[in-house]
C-alpha positions as CSV (number, residue, x, y, z in Angstrom):
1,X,49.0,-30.9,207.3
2,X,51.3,-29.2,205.0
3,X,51.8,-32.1,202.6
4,X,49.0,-34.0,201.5
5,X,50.2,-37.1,199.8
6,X,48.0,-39.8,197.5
7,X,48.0,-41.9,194.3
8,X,47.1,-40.2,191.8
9,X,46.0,-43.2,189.2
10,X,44.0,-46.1,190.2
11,X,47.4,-48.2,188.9
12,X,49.5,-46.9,191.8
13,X,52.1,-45.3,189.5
14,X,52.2,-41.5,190.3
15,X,52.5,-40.0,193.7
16,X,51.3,-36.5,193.9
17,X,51.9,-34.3,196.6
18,X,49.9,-31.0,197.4
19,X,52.1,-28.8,199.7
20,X,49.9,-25.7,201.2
21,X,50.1,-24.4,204.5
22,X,53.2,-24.1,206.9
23,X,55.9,-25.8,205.9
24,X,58.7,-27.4,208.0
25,X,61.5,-29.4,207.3
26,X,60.5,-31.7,210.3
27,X,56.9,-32.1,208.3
28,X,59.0,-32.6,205.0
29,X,60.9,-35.9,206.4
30,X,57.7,-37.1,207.9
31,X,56.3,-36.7,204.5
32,X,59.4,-38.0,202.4
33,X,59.3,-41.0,205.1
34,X,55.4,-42.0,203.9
35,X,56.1,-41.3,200.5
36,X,59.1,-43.7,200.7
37,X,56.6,-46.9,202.2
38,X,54.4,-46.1,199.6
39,X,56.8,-46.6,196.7
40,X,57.9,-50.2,197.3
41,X,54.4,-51.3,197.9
42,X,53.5,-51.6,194.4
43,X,56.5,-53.9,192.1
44,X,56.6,-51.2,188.7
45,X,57.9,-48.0,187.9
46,X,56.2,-44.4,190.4
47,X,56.7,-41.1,188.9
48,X,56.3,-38.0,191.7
49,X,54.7,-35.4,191.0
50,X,55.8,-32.4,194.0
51,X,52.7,-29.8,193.7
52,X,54.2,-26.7,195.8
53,X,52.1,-23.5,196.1
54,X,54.4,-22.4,199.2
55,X,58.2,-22.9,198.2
56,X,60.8,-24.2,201.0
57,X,60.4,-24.1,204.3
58,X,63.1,-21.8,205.9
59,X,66.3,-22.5,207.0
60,X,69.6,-23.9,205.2
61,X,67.9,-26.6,202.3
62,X,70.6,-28.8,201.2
63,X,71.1,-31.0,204.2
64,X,67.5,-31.8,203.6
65,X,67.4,-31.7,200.2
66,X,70.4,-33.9,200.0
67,X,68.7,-36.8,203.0
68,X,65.4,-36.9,200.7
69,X,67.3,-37.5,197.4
70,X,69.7,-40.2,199.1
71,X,66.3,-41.3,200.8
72,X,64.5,-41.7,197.5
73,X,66.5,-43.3,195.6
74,X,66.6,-46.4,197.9
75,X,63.8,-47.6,196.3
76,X,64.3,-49.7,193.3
77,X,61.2,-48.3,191.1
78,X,61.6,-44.5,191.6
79,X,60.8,-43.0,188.6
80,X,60.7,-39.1,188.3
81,X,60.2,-36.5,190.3
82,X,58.1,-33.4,189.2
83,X,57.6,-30.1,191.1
84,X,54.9,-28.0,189.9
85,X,56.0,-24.7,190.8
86,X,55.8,-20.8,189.7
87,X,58.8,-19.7,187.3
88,X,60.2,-17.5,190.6
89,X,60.2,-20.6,192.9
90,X,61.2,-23.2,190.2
91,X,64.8,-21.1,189.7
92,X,66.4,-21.1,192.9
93,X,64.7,-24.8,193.8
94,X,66.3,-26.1,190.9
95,X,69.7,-25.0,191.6
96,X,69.5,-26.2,194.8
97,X,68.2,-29.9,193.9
98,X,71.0,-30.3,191.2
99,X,73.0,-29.3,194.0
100,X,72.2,-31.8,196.0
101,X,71.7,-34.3,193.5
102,X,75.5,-34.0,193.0
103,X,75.9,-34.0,196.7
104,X,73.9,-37.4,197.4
105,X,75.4,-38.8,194.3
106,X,71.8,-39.5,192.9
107,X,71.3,-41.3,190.2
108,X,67.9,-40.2,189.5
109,X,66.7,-37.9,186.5
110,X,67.3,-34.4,186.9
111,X,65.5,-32.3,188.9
112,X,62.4,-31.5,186.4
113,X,60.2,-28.1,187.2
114,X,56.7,-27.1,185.7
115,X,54.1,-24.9,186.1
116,X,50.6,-26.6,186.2
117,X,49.8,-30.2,187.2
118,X,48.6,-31.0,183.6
119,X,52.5,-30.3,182.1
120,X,53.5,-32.7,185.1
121,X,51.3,-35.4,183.3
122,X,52.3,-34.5,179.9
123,X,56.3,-34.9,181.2
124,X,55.3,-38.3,182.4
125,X,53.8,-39.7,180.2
126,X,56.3,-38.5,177.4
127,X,59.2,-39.8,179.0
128,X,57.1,-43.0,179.4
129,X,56.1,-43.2,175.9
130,X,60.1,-42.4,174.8
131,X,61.3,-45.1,177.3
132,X,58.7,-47.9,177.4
133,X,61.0,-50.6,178.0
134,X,62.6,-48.0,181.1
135,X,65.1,-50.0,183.2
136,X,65.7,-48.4,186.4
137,X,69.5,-48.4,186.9
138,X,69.2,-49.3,190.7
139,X,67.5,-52.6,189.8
140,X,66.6,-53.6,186.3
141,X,63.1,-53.2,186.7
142,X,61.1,-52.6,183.2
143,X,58.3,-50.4,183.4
């Protein structure tokens, strides 16, 4: 399977997802789908952590881009998201999730792009650290 998908903390607050493999966007909305249960099972703030090593599946990505965003930010306690990806996928992936952010009308943080799963950390925990008393817009959750 394509995208591997687990908690990473024993509190349930970060999702990370290794993406290897063959990639399709029928895998992607399987995963997105799982990913989406696994959010609202747990009553505080979860951070995402994307960990791509094989870019986009092919094919137009906004459509999908835009039904994952719209998809994810159903649930009350979505934090960030964080794709850890190279420098020459994290340009055109970033332009196309603003895109789509704008599309969906998302009001979830910006689209944030790293290179190793240790900066992922570091972004979480920083913006955790600068927000402790984070209200989630959607529904006044403090985490």
């Amino acid at each position: 399977m394509p995208y591997n998908f687990s908690w990473y903390d024993d509190e349930h607050s970060i999702i990370h997802v290794d993406i290897r493999g063959e990639v399709s966007w029928e895998a992607w909305h399987i995963a997105v789908g799982s990913i989406c249960e696994m959010i609202p099972s747990v009553n505080h703030r979860v951070d995402l952590i994307l960990d791509d090593k094989v870019g986009m599946p092919p094919g137009n990505p906004m459509p999908h881009m835009q039904a994952s965003i719209k998809k994810l930010q159903m649930n009350k306690n979505m934090g960030l998201v964080v794709s850890v990806t190279s420098k020459r996928m994290s340009t055109f992936s970033k332009v196309i999730v603003d895109v789509a952010s704008r599309l969906a009308n998302s009001d979830l943080e910006d689209g944030i792009f790293v290179e190793t799963l240790d900066e992922a950390l570091t972004v979480i925990n920083m913006h955790r650290k600068e927000q402790p008393n984070f209200v989630d817009k959607r529904s006044g959750i403090n985490t």
